[in-house]
N, C-alpha and C positions, 0 to 999 in steps of 0.2 A: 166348759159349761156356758150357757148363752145367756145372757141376762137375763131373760124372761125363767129359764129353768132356777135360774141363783135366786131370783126374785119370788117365785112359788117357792122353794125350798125353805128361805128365812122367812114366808109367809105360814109356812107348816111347823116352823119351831119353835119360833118366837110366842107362843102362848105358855110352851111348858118353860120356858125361860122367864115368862115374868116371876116364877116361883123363884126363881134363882136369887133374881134382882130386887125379893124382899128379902128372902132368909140374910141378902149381905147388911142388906140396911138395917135391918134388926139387930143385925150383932157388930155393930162397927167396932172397929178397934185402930188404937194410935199408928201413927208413924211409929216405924221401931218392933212395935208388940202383936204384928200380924201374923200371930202364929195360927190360930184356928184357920183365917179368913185362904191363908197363901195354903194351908191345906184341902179346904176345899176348892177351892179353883182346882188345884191340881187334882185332886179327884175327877170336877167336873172336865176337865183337857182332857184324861184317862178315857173317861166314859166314851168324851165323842170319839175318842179312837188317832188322835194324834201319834206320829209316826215317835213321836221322842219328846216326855216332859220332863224336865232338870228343873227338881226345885234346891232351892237352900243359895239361889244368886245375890251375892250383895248382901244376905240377909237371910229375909221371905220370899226375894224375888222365885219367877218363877221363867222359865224361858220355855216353848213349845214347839215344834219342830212339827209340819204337814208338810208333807210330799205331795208334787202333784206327778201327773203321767205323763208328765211331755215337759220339751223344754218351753222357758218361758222367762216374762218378767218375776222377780222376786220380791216381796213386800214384808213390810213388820210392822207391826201393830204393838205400841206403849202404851200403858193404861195404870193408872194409882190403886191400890189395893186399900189405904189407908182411910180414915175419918177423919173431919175438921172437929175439935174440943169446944164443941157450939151444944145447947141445948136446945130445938125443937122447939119456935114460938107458936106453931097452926096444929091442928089437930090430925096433922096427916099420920 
């Protein structure tokens, strides 16, 4: 896919994704007790159609498996599922 098609693509997603990235913020939860939060991710991986998602890693971890159709570089992407035990000073 050619940068400009990647680039339209996550410009065509990214709106119904901002829903995503309230519903997580809304329900934060600890290191340790991401049970809901590692469940829905895993739902949302399902949705978009990933070739293989293995959760229950480490924990809540969650590991996601996409295929592409040809050979190629391979990449991974880390990311925290967890909340910092802070309370909200702004009205956001």
């Amino acid at each position: 896919m050619e940068p400009d098609a990647i680039r339209e693509t996550v410009n065509e997603i990214a709106p119904a994704y901002a829903g995503v990235r309230h519903h997580l913020h809304r329900n934060p939860e600890l290191s340790g007790q991401e049970q809901e939060t590692s469940a829905f991710v895993a739902t949302e991986l399902h949705r978009l159609g990933m070739d293989e998602v293995q959760t229950g890693v480490g924990g809540h971890g969650i590991v996601a498996l996409l295929r592409g159709s040809g050979k190629g570089p391979l990449f991974a992407i880390r990311a925290d599922m967890d909340a910092l035990p802070i309370q909200e000073e702004g009205d956001l």
